[in-house]
C-alpha positions in Angstrom: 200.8 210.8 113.7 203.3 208.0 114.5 205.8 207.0 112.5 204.6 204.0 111.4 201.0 205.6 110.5 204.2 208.1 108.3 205.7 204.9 106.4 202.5 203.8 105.9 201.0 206.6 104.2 204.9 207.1 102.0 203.9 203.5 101.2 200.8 203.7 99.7 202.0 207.0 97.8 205.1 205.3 96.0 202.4 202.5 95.2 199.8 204.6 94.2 202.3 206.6 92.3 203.5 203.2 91.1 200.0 202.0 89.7 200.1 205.7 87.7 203.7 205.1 86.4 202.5 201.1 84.9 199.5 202.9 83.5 200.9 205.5 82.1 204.1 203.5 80.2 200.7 200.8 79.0 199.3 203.6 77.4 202.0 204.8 75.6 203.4 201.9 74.8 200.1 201.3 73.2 200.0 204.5 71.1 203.6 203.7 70.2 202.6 200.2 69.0 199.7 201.2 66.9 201.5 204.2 65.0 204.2 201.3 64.5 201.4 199.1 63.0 200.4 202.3 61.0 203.5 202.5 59.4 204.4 199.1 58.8 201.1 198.8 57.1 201.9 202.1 54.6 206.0 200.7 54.3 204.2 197.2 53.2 201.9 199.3 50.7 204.8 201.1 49.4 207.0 197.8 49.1 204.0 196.1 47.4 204.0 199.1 44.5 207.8 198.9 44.0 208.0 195.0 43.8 205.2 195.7 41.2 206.8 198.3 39.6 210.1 196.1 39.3 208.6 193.3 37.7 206.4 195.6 35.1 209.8 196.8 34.2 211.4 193.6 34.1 208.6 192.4 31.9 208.8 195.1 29.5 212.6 195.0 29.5 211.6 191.1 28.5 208.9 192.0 26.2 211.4 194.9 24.4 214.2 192.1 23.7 211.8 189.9 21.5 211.5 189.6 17.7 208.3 190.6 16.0 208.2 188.0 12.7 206.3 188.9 9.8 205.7 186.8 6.9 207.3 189.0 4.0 207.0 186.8 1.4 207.5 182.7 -0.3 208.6 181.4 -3.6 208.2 177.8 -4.1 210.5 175.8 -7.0 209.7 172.3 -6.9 210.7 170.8 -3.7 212.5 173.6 -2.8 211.0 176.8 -1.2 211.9 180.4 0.1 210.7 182.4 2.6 211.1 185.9 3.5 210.4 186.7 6.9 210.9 190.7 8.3 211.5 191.0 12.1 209.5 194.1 13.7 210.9 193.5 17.0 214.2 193.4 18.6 217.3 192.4 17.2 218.5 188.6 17.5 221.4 186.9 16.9 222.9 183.1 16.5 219.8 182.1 14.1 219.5 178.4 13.1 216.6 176.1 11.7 215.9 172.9 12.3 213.4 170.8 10.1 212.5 167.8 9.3 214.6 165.1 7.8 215.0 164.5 4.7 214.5 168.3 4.3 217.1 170.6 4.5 217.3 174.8 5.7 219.6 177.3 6.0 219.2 180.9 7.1 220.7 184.7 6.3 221.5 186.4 7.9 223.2 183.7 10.8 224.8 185.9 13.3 222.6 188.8 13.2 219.3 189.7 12.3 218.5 193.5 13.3 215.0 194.8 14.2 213.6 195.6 10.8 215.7 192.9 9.4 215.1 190.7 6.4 215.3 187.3 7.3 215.8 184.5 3.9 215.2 181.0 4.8 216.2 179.0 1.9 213.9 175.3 2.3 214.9 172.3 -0.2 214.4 168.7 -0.5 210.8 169.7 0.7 207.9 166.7 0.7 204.9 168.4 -0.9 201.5 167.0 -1.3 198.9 169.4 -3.4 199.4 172.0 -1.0 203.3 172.6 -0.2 203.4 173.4 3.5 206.5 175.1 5.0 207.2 174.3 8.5 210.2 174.7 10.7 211.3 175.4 14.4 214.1 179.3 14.1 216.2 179.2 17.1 218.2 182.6 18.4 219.0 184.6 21.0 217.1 187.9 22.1 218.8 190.9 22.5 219.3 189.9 26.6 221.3 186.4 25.2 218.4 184.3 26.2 217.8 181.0 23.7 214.2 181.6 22.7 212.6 179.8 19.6 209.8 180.4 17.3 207.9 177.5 15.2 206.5 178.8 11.9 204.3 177.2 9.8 203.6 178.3 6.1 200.4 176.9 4.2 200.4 178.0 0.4 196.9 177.0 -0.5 195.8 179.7 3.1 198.4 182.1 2.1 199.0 182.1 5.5 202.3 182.5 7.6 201.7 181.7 11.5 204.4 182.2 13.9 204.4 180.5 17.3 206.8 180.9 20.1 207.9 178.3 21.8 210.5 177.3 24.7 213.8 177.3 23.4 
């Protein structure tokens, strides 16, 4: 064998071994790839249940800081009326009314009202027509400082107290 017929038979080795090298790193870099894809897939199905899991908390941490109103009770005197409302939810605080002109409210407790709390709205200069009607928007805060506001509406006639929250 010549030495030419030698460097040509070292050449096709290196490039046969050469082809088994490339083959070999496409191979593994496909195994590599698809146990990456593998567990990106199960870190996106664990990210999904703690982003879910935040915002169930978050929600409940929301849900926990609202009042729970309860019509307690109403005496009317003439134009004047008032209600008793209990709170079976969360503690509020900085409570105001507003109603219509030319009637006038004022609440107790103000600053406060804790969960179980007896809330006395004291309504006068009231307009009645046959069936006194008792409606008025309660603004406070929730327990996480948010403004929040309920509308209630009291019908004597339907003995009925309706509370409806609304955005503050």
């Amino acid at each position: 064998m010549t030495i030419s017929e030698w460097l040509l038979l070292v050449q096709t080795l290196v490039f046969f071994g050469t082809g088994i090298a490339v083959v070999w790193y496409t191979l593994e870099t496909r195994r590599a790839r698809q146990r990456l894809e593998v567990q990106n897939e199960l870190l996106l199905e664990q990210l999904k249940v703690a982003i879910q899991n935040q915002v169930t908390e978050q929600l409940k941490n929301v849900e926990q800081a609202q009042p729970l109103f309860e019509g307690d009770d109403v005496t009317f005197s003439g134009n004047n009326a008032v209600l008793r409302i209990r709170n079976r939810g969360s503690g509020i605080s900085e409570l105001s009314t507003e109603v219509n002109a030319p009637a006038r409210a004022r609440v107790r407790p103000s600053r406060f009202l804790p969960e179980g709390g007896l809330l006395v709205v004291e309504l006068s200069d009231l307009c009645t027509s046959g069936s006194p009607e008792v409606a008025f928007l309660l603004r406070y805060r929730d327990r996480n400082g948010s403004p929040r506001a309920t509308r209630v509406r009291y019908v004597s006639k339907e003995n009925e107290c309706a509370f409806e929250r609304v955005d503050a």
